[in-house]
KOLDOVEX-392381 format. One record per atom (N, C-alpha, C, O): residue number from 1; x, y, z. Coordinates in Angstrom, 2 decimals. Atoms other than C-alpha are relative to their C-alpha. Layout:
N
(NUM, (X, Y, Z))
...
END
This chain:
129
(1, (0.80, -1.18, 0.00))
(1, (0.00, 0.00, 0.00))
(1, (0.85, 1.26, 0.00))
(1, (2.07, 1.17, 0.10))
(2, (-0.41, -1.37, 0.27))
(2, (0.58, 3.90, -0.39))
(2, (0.06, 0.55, 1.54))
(2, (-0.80, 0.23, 2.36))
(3, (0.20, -0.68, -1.45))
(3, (1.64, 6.05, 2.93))
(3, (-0.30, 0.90, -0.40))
(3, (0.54, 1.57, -1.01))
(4, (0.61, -1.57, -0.26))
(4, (-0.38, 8.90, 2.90))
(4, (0.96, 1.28, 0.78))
(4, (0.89, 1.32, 2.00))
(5, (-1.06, -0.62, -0.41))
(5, (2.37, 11.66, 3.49))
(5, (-0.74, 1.28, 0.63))
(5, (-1.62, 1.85, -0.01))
(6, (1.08, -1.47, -0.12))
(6, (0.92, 14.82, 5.46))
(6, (0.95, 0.64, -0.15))
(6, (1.97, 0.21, 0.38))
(7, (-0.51, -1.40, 0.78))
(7, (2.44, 17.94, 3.90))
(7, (-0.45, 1.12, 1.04))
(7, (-1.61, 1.48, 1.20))
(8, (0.65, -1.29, -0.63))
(8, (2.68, 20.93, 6.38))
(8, (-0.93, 1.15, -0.77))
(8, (-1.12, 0.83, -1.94))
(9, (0.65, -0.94, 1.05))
(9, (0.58, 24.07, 4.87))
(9, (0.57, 1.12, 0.54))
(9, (0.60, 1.36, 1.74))
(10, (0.06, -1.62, -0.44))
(10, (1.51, 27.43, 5.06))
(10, (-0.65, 0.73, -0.78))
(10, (-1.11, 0.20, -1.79))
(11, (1.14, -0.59, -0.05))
(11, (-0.52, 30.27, 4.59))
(11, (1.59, 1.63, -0.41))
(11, (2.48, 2.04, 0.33))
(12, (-0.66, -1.32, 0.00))
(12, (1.41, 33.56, 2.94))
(12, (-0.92, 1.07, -0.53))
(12, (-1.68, 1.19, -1.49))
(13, (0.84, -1.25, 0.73))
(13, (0.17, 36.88, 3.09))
(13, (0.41, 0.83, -0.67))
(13, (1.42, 0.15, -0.85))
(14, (-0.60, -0.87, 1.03))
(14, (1.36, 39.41, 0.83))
(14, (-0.38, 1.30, 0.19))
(14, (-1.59, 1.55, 0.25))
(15, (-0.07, -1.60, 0.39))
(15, (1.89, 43.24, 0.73))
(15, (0.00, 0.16, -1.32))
(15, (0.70, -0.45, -2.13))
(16, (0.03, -0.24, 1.60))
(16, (0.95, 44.57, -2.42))
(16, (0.57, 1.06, -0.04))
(16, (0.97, 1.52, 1.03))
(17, (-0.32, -1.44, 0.51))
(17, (2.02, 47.68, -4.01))
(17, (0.92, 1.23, 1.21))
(17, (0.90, 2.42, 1.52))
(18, (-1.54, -0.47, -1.62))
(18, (5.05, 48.38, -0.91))
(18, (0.97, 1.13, -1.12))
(18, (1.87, 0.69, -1.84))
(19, (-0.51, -0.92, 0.34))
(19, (6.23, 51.55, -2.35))
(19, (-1.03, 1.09, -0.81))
(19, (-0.61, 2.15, -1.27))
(20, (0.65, -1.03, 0.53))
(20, (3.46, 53.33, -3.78))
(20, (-0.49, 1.10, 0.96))
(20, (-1.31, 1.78, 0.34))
(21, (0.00, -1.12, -0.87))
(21, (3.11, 55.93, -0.88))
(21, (0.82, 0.08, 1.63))
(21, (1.52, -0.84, 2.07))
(22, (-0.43, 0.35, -1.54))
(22, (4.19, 56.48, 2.74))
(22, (-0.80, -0.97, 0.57))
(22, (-0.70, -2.19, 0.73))
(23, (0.92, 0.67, -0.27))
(23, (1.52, 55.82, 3.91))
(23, (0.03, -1.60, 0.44))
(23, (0.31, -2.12, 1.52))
(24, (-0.28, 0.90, 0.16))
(24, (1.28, 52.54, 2.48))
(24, (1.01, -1.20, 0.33))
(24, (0.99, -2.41, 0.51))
(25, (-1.81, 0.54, -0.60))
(25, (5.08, 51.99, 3.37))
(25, (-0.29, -0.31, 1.58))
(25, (0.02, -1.43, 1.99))
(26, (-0.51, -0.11, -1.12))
(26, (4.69, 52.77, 7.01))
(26, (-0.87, -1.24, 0.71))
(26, (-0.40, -2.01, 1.54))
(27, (0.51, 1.25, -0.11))
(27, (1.45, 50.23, 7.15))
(27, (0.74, -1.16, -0.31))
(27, (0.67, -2.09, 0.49))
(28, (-0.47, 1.50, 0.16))
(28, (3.44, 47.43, 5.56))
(28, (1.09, -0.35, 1.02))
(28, (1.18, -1.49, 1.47))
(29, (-0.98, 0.00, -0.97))
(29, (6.45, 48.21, 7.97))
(29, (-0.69, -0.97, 0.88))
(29, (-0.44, -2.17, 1.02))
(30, (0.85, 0.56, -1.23))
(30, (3.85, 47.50, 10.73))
(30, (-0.48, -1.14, 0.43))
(30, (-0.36, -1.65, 1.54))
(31, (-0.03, 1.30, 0.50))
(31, (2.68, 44.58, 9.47))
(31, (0.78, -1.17, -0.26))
(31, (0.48, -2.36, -0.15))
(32, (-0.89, 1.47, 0.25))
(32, (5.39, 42.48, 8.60))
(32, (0.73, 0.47, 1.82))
(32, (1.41, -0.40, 2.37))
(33, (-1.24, 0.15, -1.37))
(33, (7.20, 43.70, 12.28))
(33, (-1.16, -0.63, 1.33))
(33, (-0.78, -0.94, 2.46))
(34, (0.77, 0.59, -0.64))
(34, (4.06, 42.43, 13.83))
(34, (-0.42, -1.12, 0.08))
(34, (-1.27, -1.46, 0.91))
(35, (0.10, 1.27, 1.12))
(35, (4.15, 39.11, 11.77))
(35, (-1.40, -0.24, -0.49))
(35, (-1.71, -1.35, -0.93))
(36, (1.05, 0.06, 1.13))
(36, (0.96, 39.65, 10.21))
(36, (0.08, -0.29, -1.29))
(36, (-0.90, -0.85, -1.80))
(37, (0.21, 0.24, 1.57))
(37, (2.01, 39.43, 6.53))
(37, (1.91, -0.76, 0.13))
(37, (2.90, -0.81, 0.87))
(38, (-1.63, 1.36, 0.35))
(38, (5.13, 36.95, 5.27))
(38, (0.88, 0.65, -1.12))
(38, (2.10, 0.48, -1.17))
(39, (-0.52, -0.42, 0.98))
(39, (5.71, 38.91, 2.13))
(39, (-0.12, 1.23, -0.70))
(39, (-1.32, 1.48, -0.74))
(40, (0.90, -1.19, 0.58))
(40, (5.63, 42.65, 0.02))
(40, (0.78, -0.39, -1.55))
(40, (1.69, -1.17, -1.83))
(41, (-0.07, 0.07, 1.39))
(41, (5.77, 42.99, -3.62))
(41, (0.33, 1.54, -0.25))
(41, (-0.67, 2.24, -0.37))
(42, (-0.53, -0.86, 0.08))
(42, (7.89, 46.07, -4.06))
(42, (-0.04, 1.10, -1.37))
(42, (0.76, 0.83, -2.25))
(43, (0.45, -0.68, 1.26))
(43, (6.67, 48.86, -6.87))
(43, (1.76, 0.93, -0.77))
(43, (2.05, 2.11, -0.57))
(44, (-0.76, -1.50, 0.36))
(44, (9.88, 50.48, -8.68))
(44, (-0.98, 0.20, -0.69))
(44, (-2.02, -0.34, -1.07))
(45, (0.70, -1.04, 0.20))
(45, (9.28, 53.39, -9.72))
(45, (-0.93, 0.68, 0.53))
(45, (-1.02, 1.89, 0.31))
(46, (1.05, -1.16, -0.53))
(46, (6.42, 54.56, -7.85))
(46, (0.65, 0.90, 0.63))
(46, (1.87, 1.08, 0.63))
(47, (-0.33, -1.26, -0.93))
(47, (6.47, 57.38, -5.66))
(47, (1.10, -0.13, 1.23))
(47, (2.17, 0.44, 1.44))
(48, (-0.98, 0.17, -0.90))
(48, (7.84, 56.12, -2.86))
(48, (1.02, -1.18, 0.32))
(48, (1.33, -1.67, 1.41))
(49, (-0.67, 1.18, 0.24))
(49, (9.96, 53.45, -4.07))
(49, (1.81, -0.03, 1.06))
(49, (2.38, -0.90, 1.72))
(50, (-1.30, 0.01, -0.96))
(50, (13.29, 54.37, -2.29))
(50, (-0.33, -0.10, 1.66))
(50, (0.42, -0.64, 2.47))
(51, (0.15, 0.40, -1.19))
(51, (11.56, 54.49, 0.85))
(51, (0.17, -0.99, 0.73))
(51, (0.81, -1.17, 1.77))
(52, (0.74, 1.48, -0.26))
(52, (9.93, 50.98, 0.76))
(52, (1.62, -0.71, 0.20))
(52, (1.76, -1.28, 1.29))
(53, (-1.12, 0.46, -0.15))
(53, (13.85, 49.79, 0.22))
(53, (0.89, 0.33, 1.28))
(53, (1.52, -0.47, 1.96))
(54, (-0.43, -0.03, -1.57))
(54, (15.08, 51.59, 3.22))
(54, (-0.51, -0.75, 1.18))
(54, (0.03, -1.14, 2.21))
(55, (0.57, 0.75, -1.45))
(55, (12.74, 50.01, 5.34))
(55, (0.07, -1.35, -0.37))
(55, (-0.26, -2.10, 0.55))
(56, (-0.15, 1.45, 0.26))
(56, (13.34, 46.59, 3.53))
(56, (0.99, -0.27, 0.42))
(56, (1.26, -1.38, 0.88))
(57, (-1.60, 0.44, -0.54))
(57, (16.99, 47.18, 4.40))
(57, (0.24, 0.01, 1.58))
(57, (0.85, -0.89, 2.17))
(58, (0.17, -0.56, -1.33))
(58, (16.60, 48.71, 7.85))
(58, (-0.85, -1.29, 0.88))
(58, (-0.74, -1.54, 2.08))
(59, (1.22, 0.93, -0.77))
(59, (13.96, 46.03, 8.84))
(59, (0.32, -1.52, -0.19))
(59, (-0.22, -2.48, 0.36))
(60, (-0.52, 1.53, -0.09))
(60, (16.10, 43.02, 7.60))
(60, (-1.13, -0.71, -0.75))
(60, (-1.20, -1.87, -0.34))
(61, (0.98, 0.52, 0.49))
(61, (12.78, 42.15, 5.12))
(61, (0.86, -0.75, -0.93))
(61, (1.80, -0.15, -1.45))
(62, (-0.39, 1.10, 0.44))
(62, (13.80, 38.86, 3.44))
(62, (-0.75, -0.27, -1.20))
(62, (-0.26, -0.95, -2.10))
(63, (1.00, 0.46, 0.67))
(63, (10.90, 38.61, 1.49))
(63, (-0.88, 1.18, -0.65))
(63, (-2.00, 1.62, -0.40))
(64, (0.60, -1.06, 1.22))
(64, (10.43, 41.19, -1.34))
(64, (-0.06, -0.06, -1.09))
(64, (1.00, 0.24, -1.63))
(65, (-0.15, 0.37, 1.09))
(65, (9.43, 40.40, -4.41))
(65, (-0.38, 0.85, -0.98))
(65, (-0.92, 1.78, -0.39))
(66, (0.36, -1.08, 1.58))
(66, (8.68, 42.47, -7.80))
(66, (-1.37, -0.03, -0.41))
(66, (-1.96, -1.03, -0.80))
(67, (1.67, 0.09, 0.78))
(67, (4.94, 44.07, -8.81))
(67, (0.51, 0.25, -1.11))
(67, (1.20, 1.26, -1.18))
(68, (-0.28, -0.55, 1.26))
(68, (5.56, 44.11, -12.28))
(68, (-1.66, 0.60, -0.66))
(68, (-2.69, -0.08, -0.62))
(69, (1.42, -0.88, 0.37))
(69, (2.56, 46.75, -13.78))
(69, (0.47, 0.69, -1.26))
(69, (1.68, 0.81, -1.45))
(70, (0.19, -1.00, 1.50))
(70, (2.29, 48.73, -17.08))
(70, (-1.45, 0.13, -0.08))
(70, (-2.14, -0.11, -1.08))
(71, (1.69, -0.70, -0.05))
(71, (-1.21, 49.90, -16.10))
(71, (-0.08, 1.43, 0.66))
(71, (0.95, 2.11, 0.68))
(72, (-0.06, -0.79, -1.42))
(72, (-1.99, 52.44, -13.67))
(72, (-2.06, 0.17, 0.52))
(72, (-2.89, 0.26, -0.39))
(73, (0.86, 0.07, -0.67))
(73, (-5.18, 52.55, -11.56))
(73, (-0.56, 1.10, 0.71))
(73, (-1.61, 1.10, 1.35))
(74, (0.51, -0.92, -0.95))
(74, (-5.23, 55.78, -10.11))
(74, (-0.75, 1.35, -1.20))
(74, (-0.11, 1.51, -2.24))
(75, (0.41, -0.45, 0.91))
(75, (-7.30, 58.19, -12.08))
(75, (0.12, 1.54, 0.27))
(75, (-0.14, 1.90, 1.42))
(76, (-0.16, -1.51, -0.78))
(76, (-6.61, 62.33, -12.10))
(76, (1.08, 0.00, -0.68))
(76, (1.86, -0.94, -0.51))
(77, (-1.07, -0.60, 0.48))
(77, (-4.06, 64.26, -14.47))
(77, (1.19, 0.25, 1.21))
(77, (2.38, 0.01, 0.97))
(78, (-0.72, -0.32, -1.08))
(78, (-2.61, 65.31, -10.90))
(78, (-0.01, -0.83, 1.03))
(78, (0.32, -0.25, 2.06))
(79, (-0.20, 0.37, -0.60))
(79, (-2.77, 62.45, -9.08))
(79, (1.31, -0.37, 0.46))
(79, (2.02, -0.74, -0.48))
(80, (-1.45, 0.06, -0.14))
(80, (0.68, 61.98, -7.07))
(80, (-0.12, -1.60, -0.40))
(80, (0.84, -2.14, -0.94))
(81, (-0.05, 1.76, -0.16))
(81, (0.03, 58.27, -7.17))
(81, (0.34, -0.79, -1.21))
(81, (0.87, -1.90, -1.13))
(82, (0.13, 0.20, 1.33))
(82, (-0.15, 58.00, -11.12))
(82, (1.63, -0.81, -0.18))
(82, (2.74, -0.36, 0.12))
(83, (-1.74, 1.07, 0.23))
(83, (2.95, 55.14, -11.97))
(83, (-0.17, 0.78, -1.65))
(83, (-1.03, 0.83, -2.52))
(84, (-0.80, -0.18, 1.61))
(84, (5.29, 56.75, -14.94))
(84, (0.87, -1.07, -0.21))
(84, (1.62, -0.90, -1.16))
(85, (-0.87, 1.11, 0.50))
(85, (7.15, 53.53, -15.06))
(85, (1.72, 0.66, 0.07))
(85, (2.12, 1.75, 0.49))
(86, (-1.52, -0.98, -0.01))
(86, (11.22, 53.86, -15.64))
(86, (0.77, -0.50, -1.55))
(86, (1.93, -0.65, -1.94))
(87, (-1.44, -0.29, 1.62))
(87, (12.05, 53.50, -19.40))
(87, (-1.27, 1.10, -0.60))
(87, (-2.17, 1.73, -0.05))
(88, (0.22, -1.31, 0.51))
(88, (11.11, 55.71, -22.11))
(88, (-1.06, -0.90, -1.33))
(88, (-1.10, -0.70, -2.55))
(89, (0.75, 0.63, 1.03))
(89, (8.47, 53.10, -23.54))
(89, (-1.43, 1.07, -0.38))
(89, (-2.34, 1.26, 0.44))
(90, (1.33, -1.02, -0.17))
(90, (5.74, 55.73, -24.97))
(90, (-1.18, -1.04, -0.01))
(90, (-2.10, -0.89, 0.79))
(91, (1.03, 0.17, 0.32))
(91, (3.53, 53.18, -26.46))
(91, (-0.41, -0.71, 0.78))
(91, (-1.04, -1.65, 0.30))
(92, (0.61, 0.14, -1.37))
(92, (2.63, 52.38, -22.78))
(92, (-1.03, 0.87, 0.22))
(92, (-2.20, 0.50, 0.24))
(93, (0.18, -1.13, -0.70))
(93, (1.90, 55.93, -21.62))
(93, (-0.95, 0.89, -1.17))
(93, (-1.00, 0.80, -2.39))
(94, (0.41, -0.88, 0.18))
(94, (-0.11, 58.50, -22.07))
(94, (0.21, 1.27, 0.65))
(94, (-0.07, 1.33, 1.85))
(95, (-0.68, -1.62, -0.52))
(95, (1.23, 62.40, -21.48))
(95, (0.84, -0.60, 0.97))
(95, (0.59, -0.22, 2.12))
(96, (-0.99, 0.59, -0.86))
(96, (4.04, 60.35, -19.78))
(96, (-0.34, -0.88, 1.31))
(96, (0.56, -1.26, 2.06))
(97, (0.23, 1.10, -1.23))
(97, (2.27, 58.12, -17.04))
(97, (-0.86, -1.22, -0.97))
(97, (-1.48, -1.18, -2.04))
(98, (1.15, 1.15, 0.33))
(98, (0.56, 54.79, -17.43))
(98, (-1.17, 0.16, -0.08))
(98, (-1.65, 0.85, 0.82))
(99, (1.57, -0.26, -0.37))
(99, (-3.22, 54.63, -18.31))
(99, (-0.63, -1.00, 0.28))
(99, (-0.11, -2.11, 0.10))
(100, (0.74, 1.19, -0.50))
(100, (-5.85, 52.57, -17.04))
(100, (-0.71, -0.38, -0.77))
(100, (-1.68, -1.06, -0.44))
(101, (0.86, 1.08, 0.74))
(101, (-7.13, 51.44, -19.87))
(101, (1.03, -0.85, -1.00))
(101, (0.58, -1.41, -2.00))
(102, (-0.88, 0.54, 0.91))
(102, (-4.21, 50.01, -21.54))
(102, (-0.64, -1.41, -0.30))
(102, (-1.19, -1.96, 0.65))
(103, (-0.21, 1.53, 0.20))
(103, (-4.63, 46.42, -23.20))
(103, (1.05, -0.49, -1.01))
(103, (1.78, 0.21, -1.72))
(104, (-1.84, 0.59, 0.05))
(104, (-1.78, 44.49, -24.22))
(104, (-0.61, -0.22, -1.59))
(104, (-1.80, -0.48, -1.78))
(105, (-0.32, -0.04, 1.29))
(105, (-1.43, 44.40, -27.82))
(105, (2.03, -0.83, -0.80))
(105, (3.14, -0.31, -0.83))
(106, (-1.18, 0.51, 0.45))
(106, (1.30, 41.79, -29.51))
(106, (1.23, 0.95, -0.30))
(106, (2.33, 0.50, 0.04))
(107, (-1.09, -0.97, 0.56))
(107, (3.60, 45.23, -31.09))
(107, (0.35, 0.50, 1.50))
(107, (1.50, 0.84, 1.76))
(108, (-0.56, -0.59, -0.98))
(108, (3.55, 46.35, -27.69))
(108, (1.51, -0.77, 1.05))
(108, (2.26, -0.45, 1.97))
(109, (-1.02, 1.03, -1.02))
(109, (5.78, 43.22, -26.66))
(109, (1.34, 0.49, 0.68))
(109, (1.88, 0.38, 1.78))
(110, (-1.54, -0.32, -0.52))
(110, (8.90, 44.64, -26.68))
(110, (0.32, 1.01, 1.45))
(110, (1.19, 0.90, 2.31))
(111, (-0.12, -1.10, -0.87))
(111, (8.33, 47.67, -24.53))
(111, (-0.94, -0.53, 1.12))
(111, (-0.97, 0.29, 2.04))
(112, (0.24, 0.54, -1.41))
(112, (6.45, 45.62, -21.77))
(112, (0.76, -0.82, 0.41))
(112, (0.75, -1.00, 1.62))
(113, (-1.02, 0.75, -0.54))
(113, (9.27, 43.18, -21.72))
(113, (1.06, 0.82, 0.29))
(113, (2.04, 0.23, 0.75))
(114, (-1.36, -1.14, -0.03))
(114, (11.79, 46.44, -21.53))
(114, (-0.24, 0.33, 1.54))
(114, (0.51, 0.03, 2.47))
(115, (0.88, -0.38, -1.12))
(115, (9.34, 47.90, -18.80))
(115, (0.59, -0.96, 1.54))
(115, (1.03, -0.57, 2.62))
(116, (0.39, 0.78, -1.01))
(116, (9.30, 44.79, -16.81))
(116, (1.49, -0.72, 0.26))
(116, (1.78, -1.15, 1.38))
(117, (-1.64, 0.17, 0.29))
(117, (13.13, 43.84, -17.70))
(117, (0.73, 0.73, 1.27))
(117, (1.49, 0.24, 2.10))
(118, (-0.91, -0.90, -0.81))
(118, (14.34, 46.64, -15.75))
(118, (-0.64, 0.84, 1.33))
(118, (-0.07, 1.69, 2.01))
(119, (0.13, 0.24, -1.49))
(119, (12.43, 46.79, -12.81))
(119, (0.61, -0.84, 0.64))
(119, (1.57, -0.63, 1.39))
(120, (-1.15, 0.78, -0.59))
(120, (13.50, 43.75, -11.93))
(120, (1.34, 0.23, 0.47))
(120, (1.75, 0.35, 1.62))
(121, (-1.36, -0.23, -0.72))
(121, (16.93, 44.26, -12.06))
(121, (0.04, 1.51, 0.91))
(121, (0.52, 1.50, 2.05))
(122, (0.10, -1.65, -0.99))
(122, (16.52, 48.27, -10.56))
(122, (-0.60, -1.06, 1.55))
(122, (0.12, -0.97, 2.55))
(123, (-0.19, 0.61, -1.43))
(123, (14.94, 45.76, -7.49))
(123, (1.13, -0.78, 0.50))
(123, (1.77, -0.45, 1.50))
(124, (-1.07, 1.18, -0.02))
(124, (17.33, 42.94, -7.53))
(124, (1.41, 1.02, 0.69))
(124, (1.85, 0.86, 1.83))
(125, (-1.16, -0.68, -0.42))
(125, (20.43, 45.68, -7.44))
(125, (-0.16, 1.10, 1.40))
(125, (0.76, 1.45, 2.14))
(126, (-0.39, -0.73, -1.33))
(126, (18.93, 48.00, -4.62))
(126, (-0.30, -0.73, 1.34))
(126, (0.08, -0.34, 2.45))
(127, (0.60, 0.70, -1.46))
(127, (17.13, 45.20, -2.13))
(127, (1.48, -0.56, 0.54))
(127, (1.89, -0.61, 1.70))
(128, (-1.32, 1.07, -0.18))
(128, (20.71, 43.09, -2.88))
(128, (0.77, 0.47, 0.75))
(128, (1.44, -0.12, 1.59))
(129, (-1.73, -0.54, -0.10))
(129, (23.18, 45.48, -2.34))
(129, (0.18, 0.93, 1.92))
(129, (1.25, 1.40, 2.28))
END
């Protein structure tokens, strides 16, 4: 016969969008030093993207992984919140930020793999180092 193997479970929670304001930042701080959440998903480029890394470094966070986005969600010519991304892909953007109605279109390939290319490494080189 078969031994039925029991498999522990864990349960991860996730920080989303850990750099798109203070705010946001100072909640996720709180959260992971309280052990409420296991993991954040770190925005370059947003607004407050250098922050979120200080306190990833400062706080010894182990567990930061990459939102990769080429949308944006926040709506308002002047919203501070509006993601401009960090290359110089236009046929993302509109008047230089992301819009929320983008849909992915095959020609666009290159410049969402450029987009999403170099976040990564822009995380990888400041969480690493």
């Amino acid at each position: 016969g078969y031994e039925v193997m029991q498999k522990e479970k864990y349960l991860i929670i996730n920080i989303d969008d850990f750099g798109v304001s203070h705010a946001a930042n100072v909640a996720a701080r709180e959260l992971y030093k309280g052990g409420k959440v296991t993991s954040m998903s770190i925005m370059a480029g947003a607004s407050a993207y250098e922050e979120a890394v200080a306190i990833a470094k400062e706080d010894k966070i182990d567990s930061v992984g990459v939102h990769l986005y080429v949308t944006n969600e926040y709506p308002g010519e002047d919203n501070v919140f509006r993601h401009k991304g960090i290359t110089d892909c236009v046929t993302l953007k509109k008047n230089g930020v992301f819009t929320s109605d983008f849909r992915y279109k095959s020609d666009f390939e290159k410049d969402v793999l450029k987009e999403t290319e170099k976040k990564i490494k822009k995380v990888l080189k400041r969480t690493l180092t």
